[in-house]
N, C-alpha and C positions, 0 to 999 in steps of 0.2 A: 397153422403149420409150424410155428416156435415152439408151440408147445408139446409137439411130437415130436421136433426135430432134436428137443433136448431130452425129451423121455427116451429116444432110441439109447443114448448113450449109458442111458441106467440099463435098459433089459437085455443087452448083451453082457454076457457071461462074463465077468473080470478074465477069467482064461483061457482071451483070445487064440491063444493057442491051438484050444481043444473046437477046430473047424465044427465038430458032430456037435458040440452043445449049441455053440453060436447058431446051427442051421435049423437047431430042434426048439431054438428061441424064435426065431423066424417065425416057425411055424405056427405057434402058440397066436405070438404077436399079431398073426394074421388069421385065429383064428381054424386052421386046419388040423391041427390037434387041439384038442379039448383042451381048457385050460386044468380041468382036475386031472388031468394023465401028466401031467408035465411038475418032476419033484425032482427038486435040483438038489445031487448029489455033492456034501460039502467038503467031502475029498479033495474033488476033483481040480481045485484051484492049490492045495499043495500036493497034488501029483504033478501037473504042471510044472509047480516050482522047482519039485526034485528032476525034472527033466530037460530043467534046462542046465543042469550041472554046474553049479556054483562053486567056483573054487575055495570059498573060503564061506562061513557061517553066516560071519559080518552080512554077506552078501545077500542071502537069502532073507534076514532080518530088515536090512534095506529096503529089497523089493515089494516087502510085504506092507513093511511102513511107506513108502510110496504110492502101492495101491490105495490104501486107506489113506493116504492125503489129498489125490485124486478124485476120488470118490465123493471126499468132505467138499472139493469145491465145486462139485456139481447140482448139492442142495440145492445154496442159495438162489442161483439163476434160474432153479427149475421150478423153486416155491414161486418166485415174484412172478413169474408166467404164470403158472396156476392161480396165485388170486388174479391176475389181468382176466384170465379167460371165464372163471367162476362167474367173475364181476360181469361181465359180456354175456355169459346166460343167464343169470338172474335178469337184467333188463330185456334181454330176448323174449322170456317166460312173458313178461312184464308188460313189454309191447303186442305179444301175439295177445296177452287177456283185454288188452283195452282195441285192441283191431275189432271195428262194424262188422267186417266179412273176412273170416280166414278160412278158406281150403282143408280138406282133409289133409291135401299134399302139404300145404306150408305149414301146417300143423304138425303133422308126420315128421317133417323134415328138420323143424327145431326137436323136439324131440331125442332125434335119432342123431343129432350134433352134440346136444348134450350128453346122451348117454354114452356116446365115440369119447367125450372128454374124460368123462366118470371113469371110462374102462382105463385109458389112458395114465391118467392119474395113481390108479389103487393097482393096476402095472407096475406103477416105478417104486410103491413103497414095497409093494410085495419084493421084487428083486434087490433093494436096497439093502432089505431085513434076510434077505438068501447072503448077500455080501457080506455082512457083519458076522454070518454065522459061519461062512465060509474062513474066512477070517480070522474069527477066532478058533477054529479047527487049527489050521495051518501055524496061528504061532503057537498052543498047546504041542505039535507035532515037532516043530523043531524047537520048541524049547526044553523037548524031551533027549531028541535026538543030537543036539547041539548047545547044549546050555549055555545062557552066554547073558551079561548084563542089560544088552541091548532090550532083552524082551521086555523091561520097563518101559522103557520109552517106547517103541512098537502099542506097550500095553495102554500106555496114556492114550496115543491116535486112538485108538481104536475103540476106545472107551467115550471118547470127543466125536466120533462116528457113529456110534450106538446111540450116543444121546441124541446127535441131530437128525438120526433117522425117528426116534421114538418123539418129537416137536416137530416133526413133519409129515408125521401120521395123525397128531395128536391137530395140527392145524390142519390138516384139511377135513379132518371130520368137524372139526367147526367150521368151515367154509360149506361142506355138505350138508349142515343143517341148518344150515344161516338165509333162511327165506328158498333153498333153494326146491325146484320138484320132483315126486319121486321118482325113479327111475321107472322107464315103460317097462308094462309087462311084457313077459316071453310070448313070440309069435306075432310085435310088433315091426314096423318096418324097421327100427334099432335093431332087432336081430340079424345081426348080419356080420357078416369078415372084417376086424376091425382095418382098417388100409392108412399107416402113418403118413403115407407118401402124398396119395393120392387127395382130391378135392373131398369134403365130407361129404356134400349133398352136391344135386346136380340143381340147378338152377331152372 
């Protein structure tokens, strides 16, 4: 549950604003649209920002360096969950191969816990890496539109954000090949509606 409950706050759309993307993330997230149909427009976080009328330049360069610091502290907490939980299915695998008698269902069901975490996971870098580019759209746009010193520093975050998404892609692909199993094939009982909220398996 921590570990979806921290991944939620990556796959919502930096701009909350725009109700229609945050519900079209939803959707995704659960599954109901395909996730190949779903390509996040990097406009759309500084259309946002021009609409919320900023009186002055400074201000938009602020919120944007805001977002990207924001963002930067929700790596950390969300990596140390994922090796917890890694680490928890590696011994899961681990325990079902030394188990005398396992069930198709308890089989099925670690399985289908794993592969809920995988999706989970390669969720949050995917939307991380839509952030950054979003990101960097937005202060390319007003540093056209507003030229101003600021965009240095804006450029520094965001560049300290880039890096700790590309060492957080970069660690969990070594945690996904570090003993762990491959993901079930298509048309297993893993295929299914991913649900953050809900229990993974039923008991």
């Amino acid at each position: 549950m921590e570990l979806r409950a921290r991944a939620y706050y990556l796959f919502m759309p930096s701009h909350r604003v725009r109700f229609f993307a945050r519900h079209r993330a939803e959707l995704v997230r659960a599954r109901v649209w395909p996730d190949e149909k779903y390509q996040v427009d990097p406009t759309r976080y500084y259309d946002a920002l021009r609409a919320q009328g900023f009186i002055s330049s400074a201000a938009r360069y602020n919120a944007i360096e805001q977002s990207v610091r924001a963002d930067l502290g929700l790596i950390e907490p969300f990596m140390v969950e994922v090796e917890r939980v890694y680490a928890d299915d590696r011994r899961r695998m681990e325990a079902l191969a030394r188990a005398s008698v396992a069930s198709p269902d308890v089989s099925d069901s670690a399985e289908a816990r794993i592969y809920e975490n995988r999706r989970v996971v390669d969720w949050a870098i995917v939307a991380m890496q839509w952030r950054v580019e979003a990101y960097s759209y937005a202060l390319e746009a007003t540093s056209i539109e507003t030229p101003s010193i600021r965009a240095v520093d804006v450029e520094m975050a965001l560049k300290r954000l880039a890096a700790a998404v590309d060492i957080m892609t970069a660690s969990v692909d070594r945690l996904e090949g570090d003993g762990m199993p491959p993901a079930p094939s298509e048309g297993s009982s893993a295929d299914r509606p991913l649900d953050l909220i809900g229990p993974v398996y039923k008991r």
